[in-house]
C-alpha positions as CSV (number, residue, x, y, z in Angstrom):
1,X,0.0,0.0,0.0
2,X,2.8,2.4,0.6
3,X,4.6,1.6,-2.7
4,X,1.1,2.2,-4.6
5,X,0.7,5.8,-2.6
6,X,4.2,6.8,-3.4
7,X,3.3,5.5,-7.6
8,X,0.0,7.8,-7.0
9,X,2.1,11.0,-6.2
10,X,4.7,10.4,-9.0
11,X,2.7,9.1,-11.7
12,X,-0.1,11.6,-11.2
13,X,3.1,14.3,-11.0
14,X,4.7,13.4,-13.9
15,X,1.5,12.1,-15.7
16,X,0.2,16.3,-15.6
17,X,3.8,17.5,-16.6
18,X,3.8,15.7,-19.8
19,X,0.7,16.5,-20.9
20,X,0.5,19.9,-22.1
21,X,-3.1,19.6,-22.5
22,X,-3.4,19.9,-18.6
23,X,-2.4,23.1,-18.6
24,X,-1.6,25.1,-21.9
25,X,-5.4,25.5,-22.7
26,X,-5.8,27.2,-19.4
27,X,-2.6,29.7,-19.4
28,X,-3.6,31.1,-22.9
29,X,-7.3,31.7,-22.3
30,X,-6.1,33.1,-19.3
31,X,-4.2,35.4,-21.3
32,X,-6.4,35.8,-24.3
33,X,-9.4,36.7,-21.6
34,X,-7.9,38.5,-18.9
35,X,-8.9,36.2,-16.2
36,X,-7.9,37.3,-12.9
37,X,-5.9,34.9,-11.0
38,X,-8.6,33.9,-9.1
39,X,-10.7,33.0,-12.0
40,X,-8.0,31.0,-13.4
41,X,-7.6,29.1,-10.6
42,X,-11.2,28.1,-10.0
43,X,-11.9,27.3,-13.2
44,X,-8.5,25.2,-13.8
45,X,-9.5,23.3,-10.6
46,X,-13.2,22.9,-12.1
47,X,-11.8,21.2,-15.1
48,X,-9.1,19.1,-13.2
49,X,-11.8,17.6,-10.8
50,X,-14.1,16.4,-14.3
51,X,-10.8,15.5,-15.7
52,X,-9.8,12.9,-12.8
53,X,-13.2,11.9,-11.4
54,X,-14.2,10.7,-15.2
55,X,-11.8,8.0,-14.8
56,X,-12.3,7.7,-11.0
57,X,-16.0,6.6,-11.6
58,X,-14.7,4.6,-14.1
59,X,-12.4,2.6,-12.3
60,X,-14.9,1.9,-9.9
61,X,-17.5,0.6,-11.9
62,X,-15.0,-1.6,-13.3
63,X,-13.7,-3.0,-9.9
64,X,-17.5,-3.7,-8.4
65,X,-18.5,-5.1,-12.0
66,X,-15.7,-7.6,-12.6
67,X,-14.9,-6.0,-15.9
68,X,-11.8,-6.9,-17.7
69,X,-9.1,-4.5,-17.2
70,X,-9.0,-4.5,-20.9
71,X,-12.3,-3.5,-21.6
72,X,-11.6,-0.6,-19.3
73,X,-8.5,0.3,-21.5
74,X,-10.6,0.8,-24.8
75,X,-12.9,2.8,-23.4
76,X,-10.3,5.2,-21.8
77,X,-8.8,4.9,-25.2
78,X,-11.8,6.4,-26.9
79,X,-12.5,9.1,-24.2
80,X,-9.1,10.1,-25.0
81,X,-9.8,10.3,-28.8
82,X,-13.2,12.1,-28.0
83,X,-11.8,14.7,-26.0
84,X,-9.0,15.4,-28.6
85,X,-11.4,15.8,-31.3
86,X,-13.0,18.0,-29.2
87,X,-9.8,20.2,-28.1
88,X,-9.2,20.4,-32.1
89,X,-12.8,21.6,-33.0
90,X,-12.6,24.0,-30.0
91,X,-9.4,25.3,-30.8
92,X,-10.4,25.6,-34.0
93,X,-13.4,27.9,-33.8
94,X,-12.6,29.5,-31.5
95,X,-9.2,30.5,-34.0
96,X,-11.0,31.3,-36.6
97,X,-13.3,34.1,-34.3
98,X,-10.1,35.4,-32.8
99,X,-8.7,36.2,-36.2
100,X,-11.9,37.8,-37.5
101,X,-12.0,39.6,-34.2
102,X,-8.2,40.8,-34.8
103,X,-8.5,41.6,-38.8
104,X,-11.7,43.9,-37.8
105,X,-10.0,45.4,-35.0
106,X,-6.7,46.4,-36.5
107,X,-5.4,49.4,-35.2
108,X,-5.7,52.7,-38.4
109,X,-5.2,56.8,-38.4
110,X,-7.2,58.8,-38.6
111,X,-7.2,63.0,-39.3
112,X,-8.8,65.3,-37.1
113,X,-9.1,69.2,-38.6
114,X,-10.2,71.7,-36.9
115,X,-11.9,75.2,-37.4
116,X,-8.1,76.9,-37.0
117,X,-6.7,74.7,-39.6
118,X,-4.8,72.7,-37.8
119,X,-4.8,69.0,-37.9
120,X,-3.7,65.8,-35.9
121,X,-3.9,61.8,-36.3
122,X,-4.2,59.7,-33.9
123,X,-4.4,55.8,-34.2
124,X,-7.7,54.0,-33.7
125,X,-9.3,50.6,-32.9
126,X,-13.0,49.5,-33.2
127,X,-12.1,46.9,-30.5
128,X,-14.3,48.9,-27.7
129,X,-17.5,49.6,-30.2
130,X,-17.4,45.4,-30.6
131,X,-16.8,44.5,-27.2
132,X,-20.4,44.5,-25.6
133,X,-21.0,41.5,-28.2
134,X,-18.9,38.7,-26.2
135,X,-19.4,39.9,-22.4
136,X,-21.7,37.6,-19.7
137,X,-22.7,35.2,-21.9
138,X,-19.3,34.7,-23.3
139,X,-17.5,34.5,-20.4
140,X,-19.7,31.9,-18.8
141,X,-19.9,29.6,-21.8
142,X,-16.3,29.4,-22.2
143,X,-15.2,27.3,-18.7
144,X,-18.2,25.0,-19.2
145,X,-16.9,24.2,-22.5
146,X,-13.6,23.7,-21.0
147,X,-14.8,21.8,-18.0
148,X,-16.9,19.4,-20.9
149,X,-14.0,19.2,-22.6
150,X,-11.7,17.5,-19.8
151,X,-14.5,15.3,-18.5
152,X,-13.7,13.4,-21.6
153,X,-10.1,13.0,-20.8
154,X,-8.6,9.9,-19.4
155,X,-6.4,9.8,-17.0
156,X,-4.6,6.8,-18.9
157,X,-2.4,5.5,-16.0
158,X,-5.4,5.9,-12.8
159,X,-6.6,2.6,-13.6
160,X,-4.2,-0.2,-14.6
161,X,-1.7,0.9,-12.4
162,X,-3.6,1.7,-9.7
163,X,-6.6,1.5,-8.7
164,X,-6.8,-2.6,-9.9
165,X,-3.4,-3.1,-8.0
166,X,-5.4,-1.4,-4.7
167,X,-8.4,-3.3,-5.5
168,X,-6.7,-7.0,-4.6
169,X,-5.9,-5.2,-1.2
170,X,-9.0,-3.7,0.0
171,X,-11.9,-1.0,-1.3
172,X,-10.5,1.4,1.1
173,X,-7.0,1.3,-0.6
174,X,-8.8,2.3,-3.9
175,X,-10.0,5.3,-2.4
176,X,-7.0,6.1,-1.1
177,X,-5.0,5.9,-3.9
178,X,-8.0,7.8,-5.9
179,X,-7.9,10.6,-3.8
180,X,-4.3,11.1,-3.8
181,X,-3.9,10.8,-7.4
182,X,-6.5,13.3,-8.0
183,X,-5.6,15.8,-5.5
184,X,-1.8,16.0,-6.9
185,X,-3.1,16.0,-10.6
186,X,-5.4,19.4,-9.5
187,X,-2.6,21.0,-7.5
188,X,-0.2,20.0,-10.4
189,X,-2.3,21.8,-12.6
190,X,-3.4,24.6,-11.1
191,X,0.1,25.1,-9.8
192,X,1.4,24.7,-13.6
193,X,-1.4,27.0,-14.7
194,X,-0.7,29.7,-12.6
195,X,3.0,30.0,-13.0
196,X,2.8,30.2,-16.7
197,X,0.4,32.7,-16.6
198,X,2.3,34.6,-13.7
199,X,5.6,34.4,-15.9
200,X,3.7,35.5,-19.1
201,X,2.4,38.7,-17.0
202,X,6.3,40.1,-17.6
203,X,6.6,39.9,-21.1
204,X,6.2,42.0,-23.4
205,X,3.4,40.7,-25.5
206,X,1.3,43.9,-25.9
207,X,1.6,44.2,-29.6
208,X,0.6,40.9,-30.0
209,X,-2.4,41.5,-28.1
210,X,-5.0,42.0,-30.6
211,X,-4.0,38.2,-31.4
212,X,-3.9,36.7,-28.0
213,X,-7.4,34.8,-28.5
214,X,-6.5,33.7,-32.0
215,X,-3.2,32.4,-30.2
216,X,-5.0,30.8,-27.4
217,X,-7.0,29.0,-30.3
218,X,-4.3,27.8,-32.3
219,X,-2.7,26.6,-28.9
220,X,-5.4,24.8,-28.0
221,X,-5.8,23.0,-31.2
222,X,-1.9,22.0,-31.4
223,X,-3.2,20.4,-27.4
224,X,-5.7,18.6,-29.7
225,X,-3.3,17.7,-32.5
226,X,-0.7,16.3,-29.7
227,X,-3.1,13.7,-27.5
228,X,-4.7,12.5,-30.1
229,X,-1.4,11.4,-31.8
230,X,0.2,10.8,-28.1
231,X,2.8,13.5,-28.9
């Protein structure tokens, strides 16, 4: 039992490390949206508790059903596929809209003369006339779609190679190894999630903020691209 509490820790560690999809999706919204930090982290911990208890229910059902371990693998396999498909379409979309949203608003001059004959320019942006168009709604569809997205997603090593080792001990040792797993997966992302977000805060991406959703949609779709091919 100790050996398969110490796995939980490191495979659910390393597990959310190598998966860019745990956390990538998160920091660019984050960007592309100005979500406060506070935002970010509820909603990254929202999507990391459908993320882990997908496979958590899972794994139960198999355990108190008999199932083949097996017959658990191929259907973690398709939730993975399913929720890659659905990180491409997403990421996708919701590209295209930022670069129609960034081509409308680019930045032009405009001349101003006045009565004394003088004149002045000044650059301008119709990003503030457009803005009232994506406000509450927006910004509550957005994490649900998120949150749908990662309920899909496996957490590939949870089952085989640990909660079926835990089940020949005892039901409480499946719990135990649940919970841990799932609580270092969340604090592994949300931890991941809010440094990159707190180390993009000093660069110096302003001029490349009319793009920053039409970024955050091609990032999310090369998340897509990557678990579905297990890059």
């Amino acid at each position: 039992m100790t050996l398969l509490l110490g796995s939980a820790v490191a495979i659910a560690f390393v597990h959310t490390v190598l998966g860019p999809d745990h956390y990538l999706p998160f920091i660019a919204m984050s960007k592309a949206r100005n979500w406060s930090f506070v935002k970010t982290t509820w909603i990254t911990i929202l999507c990391g508790l459908g993320h882990v208890l997908g496979s958590v229910v899972l794994g139960f059902i198999g355990i108190f059903a008999g199932l083949a371990l097996h017959t658990l693998e191929i259907t973690e396999s398709i939730r993975g596929d399913v929720a890659a498909w659905l990180l491409i379409a997403f990421g996708l979309v919701y590209g295209a809209w930022g670069i129609n949203r960034a081509i409308r608003n680019k930045p032009h001059t405009h001349i101003h003369a006045h009565a004394s004959g003088t004149e002045h320019q000044h650059v301008h942006s119709h990003r503030g006339n457009h803005s009232h168009a994506h406000t509450a709604a927006d910004r509550t569809i957005t994490p649900w779609i998120l949150f749908t997205i990662f309920v899909f997603g496996p957490c590939e090593p949870l089952i085989p190679l640990l909660m079926y080792p835990a089940a020949t001990d005892s039901t409480l040792s499946v719990v135990f190894v649940a919970v841990l797993f799932s609580a270092v997966t969340i604090a592994t992302m949300t931890a991941l999630v809010l440094m990159g977000t707190f180390g993009l805060s000093y660069l110096p991406l302003k001029p490349l903020a009319r793009f920053g959703h039409a970024i955050a949609g091609v990032t999310i779709f090369l998340c897509g691209v990557a678990m579905y091919f297990g890059l």
